[in-house]
C-alpha positions in Angstrom: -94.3 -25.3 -69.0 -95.3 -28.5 -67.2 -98.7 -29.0 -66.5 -100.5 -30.7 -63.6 -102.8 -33.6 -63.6 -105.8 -34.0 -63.0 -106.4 -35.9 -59.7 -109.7 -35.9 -60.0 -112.7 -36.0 -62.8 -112.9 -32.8 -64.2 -116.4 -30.6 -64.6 -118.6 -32.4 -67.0 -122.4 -31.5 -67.9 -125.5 -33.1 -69.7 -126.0 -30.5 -72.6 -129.6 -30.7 -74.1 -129.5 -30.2 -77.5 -132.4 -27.6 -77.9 -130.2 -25.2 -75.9 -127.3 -25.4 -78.9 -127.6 -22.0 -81.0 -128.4 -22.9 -84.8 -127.9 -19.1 -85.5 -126.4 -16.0 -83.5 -128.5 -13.5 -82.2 -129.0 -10.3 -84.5 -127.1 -7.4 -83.8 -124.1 -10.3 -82.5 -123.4 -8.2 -79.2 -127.2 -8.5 -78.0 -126.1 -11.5 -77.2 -126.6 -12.3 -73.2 -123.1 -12.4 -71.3 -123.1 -14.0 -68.0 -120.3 -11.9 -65.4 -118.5 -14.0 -63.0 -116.3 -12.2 -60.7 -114.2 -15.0 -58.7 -113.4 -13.3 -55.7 -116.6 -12.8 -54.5 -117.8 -16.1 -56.1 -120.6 -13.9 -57.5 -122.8 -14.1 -61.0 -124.4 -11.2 -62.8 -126.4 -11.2 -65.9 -125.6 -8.5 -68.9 -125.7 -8.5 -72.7 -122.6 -8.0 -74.8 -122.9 -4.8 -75.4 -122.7 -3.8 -71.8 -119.1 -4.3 -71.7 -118.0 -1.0 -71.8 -120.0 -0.6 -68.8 -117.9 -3.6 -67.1 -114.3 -3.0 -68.7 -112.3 0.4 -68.7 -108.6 1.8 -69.0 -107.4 -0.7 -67.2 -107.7 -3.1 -69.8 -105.9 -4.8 -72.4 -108.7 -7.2 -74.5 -106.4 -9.5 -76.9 -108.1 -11.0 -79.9 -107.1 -13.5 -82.0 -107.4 -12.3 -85.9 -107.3 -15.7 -87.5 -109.6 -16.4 -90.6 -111.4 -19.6 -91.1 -111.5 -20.9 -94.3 -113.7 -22.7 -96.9 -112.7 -26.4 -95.5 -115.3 -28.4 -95.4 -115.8 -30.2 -99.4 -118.3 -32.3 -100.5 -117.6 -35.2 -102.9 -118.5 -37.9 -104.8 -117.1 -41.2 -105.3 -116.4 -41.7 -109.0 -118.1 -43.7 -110.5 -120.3 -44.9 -107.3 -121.4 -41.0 -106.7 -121.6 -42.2 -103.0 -121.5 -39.2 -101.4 -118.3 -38.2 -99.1 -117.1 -35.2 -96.5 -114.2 -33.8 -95.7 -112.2 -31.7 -93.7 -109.0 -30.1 -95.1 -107.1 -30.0 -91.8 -103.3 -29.2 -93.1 -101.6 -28.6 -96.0 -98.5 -30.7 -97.0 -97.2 -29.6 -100.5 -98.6 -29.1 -103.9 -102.6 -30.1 -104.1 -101.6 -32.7 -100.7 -104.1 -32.2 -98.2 -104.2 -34.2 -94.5 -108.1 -34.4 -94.4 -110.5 -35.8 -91.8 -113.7 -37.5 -93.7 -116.9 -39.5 -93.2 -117.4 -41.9 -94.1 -113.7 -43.1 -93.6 -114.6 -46.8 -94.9 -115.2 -45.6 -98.5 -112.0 -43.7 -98.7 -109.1 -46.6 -99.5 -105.9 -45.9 -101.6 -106.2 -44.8 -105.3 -110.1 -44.2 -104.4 -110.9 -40.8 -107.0 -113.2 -38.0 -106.0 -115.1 -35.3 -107.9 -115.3 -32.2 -106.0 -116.7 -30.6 -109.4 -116.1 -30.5 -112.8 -112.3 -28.8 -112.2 -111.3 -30.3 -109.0 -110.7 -34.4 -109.1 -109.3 -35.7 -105.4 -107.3 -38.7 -105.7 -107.0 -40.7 -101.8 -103.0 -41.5 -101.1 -103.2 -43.5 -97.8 -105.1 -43.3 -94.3 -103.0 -42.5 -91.3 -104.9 -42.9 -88.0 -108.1 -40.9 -88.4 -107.0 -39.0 -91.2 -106.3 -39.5 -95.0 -103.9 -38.0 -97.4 -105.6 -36.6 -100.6 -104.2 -35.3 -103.6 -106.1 -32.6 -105.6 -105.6 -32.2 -109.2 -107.5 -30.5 -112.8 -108.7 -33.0 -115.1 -105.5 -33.1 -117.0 -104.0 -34.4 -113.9 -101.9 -31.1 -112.6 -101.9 -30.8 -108.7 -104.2 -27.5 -107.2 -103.4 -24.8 -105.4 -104.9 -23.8 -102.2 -107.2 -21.2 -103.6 -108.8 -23.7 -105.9 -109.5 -26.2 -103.9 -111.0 -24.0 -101.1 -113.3 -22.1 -103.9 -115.4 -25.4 -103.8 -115.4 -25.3 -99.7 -118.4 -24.5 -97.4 -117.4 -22.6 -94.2 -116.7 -25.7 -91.8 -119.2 -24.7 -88.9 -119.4 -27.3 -86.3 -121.6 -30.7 -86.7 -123.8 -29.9 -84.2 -125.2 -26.4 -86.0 -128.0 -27.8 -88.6 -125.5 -30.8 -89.4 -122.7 -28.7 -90.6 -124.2 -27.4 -93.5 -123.4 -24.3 -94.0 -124.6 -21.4 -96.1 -124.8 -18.2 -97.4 -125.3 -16.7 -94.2 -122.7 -18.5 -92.1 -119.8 -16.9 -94.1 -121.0 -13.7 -92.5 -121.9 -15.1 -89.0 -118.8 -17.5 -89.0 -116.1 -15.2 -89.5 -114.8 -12.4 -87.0 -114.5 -8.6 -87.7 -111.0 -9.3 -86.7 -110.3 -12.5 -89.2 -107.3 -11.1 -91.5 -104.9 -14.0 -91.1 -106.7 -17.5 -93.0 -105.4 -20.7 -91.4 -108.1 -21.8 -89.6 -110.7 -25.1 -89.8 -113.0 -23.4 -86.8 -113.7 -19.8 -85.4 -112.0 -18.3 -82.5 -116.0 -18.2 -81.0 -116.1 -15.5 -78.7 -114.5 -12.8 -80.8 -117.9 -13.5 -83.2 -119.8 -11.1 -80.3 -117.9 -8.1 -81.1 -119.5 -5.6 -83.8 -117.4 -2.1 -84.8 -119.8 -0.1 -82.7 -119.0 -2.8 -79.5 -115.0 -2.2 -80.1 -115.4 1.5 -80.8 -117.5 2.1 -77.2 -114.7 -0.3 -75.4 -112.4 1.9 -77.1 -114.2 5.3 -76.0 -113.8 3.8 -72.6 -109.6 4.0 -72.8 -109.8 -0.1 -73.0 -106.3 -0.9 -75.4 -107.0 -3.9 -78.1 -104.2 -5.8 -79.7 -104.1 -8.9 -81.5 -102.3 -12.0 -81.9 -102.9 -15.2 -84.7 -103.6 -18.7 -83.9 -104.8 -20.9 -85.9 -107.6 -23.2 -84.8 -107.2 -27.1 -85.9 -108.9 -30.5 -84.7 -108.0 -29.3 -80.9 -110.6 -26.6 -81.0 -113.5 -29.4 -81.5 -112.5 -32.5 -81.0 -113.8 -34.0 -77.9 -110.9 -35.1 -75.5 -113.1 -38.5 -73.7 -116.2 -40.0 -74.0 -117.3 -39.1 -70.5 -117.6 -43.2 -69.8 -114.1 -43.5 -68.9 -111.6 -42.0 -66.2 -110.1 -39.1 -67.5 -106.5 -39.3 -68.7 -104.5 -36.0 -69.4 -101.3 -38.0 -70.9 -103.7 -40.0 -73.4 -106.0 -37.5 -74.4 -103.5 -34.6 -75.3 -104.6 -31.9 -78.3 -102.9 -32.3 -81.4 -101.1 -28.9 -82.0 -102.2 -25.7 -83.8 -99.9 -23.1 -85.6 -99.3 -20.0 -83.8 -97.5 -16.8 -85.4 -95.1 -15.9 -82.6 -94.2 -12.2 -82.1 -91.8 -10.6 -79.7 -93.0 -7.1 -80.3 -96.3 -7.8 -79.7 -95.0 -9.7 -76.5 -93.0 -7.5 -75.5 -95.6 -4.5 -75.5 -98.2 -7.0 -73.7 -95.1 -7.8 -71.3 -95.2 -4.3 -70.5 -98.8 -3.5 -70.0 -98.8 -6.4 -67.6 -96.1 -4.8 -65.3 -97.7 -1.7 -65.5 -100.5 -3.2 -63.7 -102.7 -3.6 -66.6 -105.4 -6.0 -66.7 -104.8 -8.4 -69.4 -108.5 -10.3 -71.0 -107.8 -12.8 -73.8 -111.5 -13.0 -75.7 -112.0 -16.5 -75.9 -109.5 -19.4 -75.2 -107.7 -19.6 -78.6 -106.2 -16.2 -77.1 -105.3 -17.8 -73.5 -103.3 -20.5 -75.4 -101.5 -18.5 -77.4 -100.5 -15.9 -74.6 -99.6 -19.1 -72.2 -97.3 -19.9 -75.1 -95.9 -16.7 -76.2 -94.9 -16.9 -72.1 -93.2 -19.7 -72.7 -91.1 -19.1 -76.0 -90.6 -15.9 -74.6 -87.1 -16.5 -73.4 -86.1 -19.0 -76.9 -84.8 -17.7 -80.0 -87.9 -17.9 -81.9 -87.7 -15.3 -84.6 -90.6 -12.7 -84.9 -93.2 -13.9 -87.1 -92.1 -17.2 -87.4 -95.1 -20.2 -87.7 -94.6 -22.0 -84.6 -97.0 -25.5 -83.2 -98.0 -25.3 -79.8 -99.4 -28.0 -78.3 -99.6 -26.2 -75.2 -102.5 -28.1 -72.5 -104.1 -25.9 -70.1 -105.9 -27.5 -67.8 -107.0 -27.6 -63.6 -103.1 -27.3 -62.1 -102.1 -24.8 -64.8 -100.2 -21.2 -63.7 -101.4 -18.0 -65.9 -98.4 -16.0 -66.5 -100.4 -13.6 -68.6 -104.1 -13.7 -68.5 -105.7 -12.2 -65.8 -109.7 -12.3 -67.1 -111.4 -13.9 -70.0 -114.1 -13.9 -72.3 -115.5 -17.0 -73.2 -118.4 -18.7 -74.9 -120.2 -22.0 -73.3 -118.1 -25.0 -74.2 -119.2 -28.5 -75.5 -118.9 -31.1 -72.3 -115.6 -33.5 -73.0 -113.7 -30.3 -74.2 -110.1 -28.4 -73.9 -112.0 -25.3 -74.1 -114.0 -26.3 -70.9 -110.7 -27.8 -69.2 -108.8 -24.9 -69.9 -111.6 -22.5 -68.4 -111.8 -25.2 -65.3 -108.3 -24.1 -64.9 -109.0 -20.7 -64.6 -112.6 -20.9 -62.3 -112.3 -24.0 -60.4 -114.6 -26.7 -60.8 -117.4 -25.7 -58.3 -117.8 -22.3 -59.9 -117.8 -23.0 -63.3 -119.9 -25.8 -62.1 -122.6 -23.4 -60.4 -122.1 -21.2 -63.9 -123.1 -23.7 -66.3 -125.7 -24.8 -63.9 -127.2 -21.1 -63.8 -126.9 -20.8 -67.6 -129.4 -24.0 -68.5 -131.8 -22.9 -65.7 -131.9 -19.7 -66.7 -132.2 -20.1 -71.0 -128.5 -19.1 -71.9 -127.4 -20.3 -75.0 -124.5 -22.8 -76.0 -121.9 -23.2 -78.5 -120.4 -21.4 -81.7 -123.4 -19.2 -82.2 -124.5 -18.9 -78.3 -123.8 -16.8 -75.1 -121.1 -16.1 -73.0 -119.5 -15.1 -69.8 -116.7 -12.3 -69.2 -114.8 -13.8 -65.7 -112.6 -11.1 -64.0 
């Protein structure tokens, strides 16, 4: 699907950093959700667990069940024991890792690591912003996944007490969903949802499926620097890996003629149902691993999401593009707006807003 451009600057916002959650709200679906109903342009305040008050048998809430994995590492340069951190962002073969890292001056070919006394990291080349690191045992055999993650730290966002996580985050970071690991970030607003939240929406004849996308370097990575003119062809997302299904299409497929109403929580979910529209009508086996590098943004036409449930996004963003596309500018706009006057929280661990 093509998408439009941008003819003018999209929404963009000053975000204080005091108003960035450090940790979510205890039980998660006390949480404050902000209701936005476009038609009538209108904004109503609730909490999380009111959404069995707001949603019904009409509804078809899609989650994404992706699991985030240990992969942030912390290393030392041997023998400086300047300190280094990285990012394990793909997987290429054997102990191979493509890896974002800081600082990316230190890290030159044939430069060694010491993730700990098993895990040695040997730095292959740097391509772009990225480098190619090779994880081996002491005796020099390459790692499997499982060993390299075991020294990981959940990989919550910078801007949450300087991405150090602990103990707590690999409760608070992970979804009740989360049964498929692949991914480097959480899909945010499914971390809202407790068993007693999904069993009420349940009680109220509200359907749940889910689908699996994996988050990557699109899900945080700011898209400009908010000096410059915007530029959709220059700033495109890098792709993430999305398990395509035709059953589960299918079945959506049908709900959606039947009149159902279909609400993707959070807007991993709205990419991956964009593009299951789109490889609908391929060949794509069932089950099959497919990139998307689907861009949603202003100009874009839902085929399958009619609502959504979303957290507030990071300014520069293609979360915040992709729900421009579905608000318009002046609403979300007059959303945001409301939510700093008003003491909503931002980010991973903060707020959100269900628009119908």
């Amino acid at each position: 699907m093509a998408n439009v451009s941008l003819s003018t600057d999209p929404f963009d916002y000053e975000l204080p950093v005091e108003r960035i959650a450090q940790r979510p709200v205890q039980p998660y679906d006390t949480a404050r959700l902000m209701l936005i109903r476009r038609e009538c342009q209108s904004l109503e305040d609730y909490r999380f667990l009111d959404l069995p008050q707001l949603l019904g048998p009409q509804d078809v809430l899609v989650f994404n069940n992706t699991a985030v994995l240990k992969a942030r590492l912390f290393a030392e340069i041997v023998p400086s024991a300047a300190k280094v951190e990285l990012l394990l962002v793909e997987r290429l073969d054997g102990g191979t890792w493509m890896c974002l890292a800081k600082p990316m001056r230190k890290l030159k070919s044939g430069v060694v690591l010491r993730l700990s006394t098993s895990v040695i990291g040997t730095v292959q080349e740097r391509i772009g912003d990225r480098v190619k690191i090779t994880f081996r045992d002491p005796q020099g055999a390459e790692l499997g996944a499982a060993t390299v993650l075991a020294c990981g730290n959940m990989p919550i966002p910078p801007y949450i007490r300087k991405g150090r996580a602990d103990s707590e985050d690999e409760r608070d970071y992970q979804t009740i969903f989360a049964t498929h690991p692949g991914s480097i970030a959480a899909p945010t607003a499914s971390l809202h949802f407790t068993p007693q939240l999904k069993g009420a929406l349940l009680g109220t004849g509200c359907r749940i499926l889910e689908i699996t996308l994996h988050l990557s370097v699109a899900s945080f990575q700011p898209l400009w620097d908010g000096q410059s003119t915007f530029d959709a062809t220059a700033h495109r997302p890098a792709a993430e890996q999305l398990i395509f299904s035709k059953q589960i299409w299918s079945h959506l497929f049908e709900l959606k003629k039947s009149g159902k109403r279909i609400v993707a929580v959070g807007t991993s979910v709205v990419r991956a149902l964009e593009s299951m529209a789109v490889l609908a009508g391929s060949e794509a086996p069932a089950g099959e691993v497919l990139p998307t590098d689907l861009f949603i943004q202003p100009g874009h036409k839902f085929q399958m999401v009619d609502a959504l449930i979303t957290n507030f996004h990071q300014p520069r963003t293609t979360h915040l593009l992709l729900v421009e596309a579905l608000l318009g500018k002046e609403l979300l706009q007059t959303a945001y707006q409301r939510a700093l006057d008003s003491g909503y929280r931002f980010l991973s661990y903060g707020d959100g807003m269900l628009i119908l």
